[in-house]
C-alpha positions in Angstrom: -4.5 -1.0 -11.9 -1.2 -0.8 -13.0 1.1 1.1 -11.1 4.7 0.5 -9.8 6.4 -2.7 -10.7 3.6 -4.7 -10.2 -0.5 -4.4 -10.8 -2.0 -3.8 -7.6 -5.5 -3.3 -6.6 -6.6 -1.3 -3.7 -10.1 -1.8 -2.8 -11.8 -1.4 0.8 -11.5 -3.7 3.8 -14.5 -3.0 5.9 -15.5 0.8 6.5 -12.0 1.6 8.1 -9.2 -0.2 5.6 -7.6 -0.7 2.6 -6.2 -3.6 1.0 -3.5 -3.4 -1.1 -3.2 -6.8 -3.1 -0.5 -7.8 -5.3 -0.4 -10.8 -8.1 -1.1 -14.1 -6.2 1.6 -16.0 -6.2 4.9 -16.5 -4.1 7.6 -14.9 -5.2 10.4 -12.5 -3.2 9.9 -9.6 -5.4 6.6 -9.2 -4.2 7.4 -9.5 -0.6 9.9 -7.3 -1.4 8.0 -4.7 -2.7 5.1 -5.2 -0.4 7.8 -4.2 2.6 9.2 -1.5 0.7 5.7 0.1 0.5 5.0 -0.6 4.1 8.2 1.1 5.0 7.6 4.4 3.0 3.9 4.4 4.8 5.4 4.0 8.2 8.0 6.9 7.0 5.6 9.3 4.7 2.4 8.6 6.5 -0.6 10.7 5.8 -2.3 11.9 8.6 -5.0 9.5 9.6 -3.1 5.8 9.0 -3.3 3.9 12.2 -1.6 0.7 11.4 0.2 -1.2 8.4 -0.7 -5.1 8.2 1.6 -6.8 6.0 0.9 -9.9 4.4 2.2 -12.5 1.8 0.8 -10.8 -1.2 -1.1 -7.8 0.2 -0.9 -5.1 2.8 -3.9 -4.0 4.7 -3.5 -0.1 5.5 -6.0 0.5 9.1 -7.4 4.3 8.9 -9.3 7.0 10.6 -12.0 8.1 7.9 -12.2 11.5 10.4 -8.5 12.1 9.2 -8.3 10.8 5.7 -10.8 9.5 3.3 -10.6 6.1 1.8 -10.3 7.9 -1.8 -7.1 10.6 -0.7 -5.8 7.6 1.3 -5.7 5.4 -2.8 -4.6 8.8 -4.4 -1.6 9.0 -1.7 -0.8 5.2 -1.9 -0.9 5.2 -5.1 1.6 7.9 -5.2 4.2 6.5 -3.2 4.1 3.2 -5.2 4.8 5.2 -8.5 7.1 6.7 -6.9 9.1 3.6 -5.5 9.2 2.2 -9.1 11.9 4.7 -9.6 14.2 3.7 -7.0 16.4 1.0 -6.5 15.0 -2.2 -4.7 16.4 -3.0 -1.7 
């Protein structure tokens, strides 16, 4: 899906997490980016995230499906992500 700067896909991780994957490749936009959403989860958090795994080229999101469903936890992600297209890159 196209959102942000970049076409993610978020798609489940086992019955408790999210994977957030970016394009496959190395490249210091995308770390950058990646870091810059981890950083606004760790900040904005909806109720339920339990921990942020960053990786190269994705970002695993750990969650408590009594707090937050796996579908408001994509709508929320997703909104954050649209929203840091906006801003400056840091």
């Amino acid at each position: 899906m196209s959102r942000g700067r970049y076409s993610i896909t978020l798609k489940p991780f086992g019955p408790t997490a999210l994977l957030i994957e970016w394009p496959q490749r190395m490249d210091r936009d995308i770390l950058n980016d990646i870091t810059t959403l981890q950083t606004q989860l760790g900040t904005d958090s909806p109720p339920g995230i339990l921990e942020l795994v960053p990786a190269y080229a994705s970002l695993g999101v750990l969650f408590d499906p009594a707090q937050i469903t796996f579908e408001q936890l994509c709508e929320q992600v997703l909104a954050l992500y649209q929203a840091s297209a906006t801003s400056p890159i840091h």
